[in-house]
C-alpha positions in Angstrom: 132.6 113.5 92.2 136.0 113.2 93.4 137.1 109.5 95.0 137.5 110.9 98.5 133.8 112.2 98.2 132.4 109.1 96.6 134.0 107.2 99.4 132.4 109.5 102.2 129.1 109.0 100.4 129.4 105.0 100.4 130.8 104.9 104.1 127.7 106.8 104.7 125.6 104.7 103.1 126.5 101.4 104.3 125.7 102.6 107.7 122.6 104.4 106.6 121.3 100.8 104.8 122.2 98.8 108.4 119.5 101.6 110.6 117.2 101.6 107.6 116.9 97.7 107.6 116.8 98.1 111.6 113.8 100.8 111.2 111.6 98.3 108.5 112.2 95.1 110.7 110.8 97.3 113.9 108.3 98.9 111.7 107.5 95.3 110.3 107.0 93.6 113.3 105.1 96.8 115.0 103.0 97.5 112.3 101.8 94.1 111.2 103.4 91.6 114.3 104.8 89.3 111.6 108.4 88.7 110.1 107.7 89.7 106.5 110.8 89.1 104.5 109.0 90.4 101.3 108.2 94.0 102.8 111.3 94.4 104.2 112.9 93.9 100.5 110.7 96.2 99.2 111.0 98.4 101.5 114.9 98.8 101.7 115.5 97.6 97.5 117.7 99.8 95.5 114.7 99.7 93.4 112.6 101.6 95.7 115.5 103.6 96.6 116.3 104.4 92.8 112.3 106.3 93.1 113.7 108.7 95.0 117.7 109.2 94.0 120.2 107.2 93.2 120.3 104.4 96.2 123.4 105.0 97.2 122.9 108.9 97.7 119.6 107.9 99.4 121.4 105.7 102.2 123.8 108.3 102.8 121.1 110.5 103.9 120.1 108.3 106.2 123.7 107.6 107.7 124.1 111.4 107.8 120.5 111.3 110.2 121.6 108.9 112.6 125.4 110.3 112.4 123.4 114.0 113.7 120.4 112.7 115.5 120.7 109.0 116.2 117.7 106.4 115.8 115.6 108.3 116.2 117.3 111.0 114.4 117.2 108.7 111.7 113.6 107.4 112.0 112.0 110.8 111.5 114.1 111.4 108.4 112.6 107.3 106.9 109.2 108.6 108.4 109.3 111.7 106.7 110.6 111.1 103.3 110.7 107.2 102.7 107.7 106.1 103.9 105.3 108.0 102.6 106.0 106.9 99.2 106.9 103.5 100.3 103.0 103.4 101.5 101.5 104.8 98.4 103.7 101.9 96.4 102.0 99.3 98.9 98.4 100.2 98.1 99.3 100.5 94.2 100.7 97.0 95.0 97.7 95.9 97.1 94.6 97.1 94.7 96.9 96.6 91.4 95.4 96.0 88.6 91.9 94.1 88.2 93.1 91.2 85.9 90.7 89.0 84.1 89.9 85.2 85.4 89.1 84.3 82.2 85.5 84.1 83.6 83.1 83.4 80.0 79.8 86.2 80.0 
């Protein structure tokens, strides 16, 4: 990738990782009416990012959303390719593993 593209991409990116914090904090608070500092690094971590692309890459897509369609532009894109992998992460989270308490039979 030549340095004119890669810099497109990460100007791109660093505006798509500003409206994709702004969607989890709204989502955050509508969803579950508490500021959860934890989800939202989950939700917008490089590391969840890297599950679908490389981060970077990832973010542009989402700067190119709100540079065509806005916020809400934007939103649909997170709704429709983020999240639904973001939620199946959560439950996986949630239910994990069964671990044994060291409870003697």
């Amino acid at each position: 990738m030549g340095f004119d593209r890669r810099r497109k991409v990460l100007e791109e990116a660093w505006v798509g990782d500003a409206v994709l914090c702004l969607y989890a904090r709204e989502r955050i608070l509508r969803e579950d009416g508490v500021i959860d500092a934890e989800k939202l690094r989950r939700m917008t971590s490089n590391q969840f990012l890297a599950s679908l692309g490389e981060p970077s890459d990832v973010e542009a897509e989402i700067g190119r959303a709100y540079g065509e369609g806005g916020l809400a532009g934007a939103s649909a894109w997170i709704e429709e390719r983020l999240m639904p992998l973001f939620n199946r992460q959560e439950v996986k989270r949630v239910s994990g593993p069964k671990r044994n308490r060291g409870d003697a039979v």
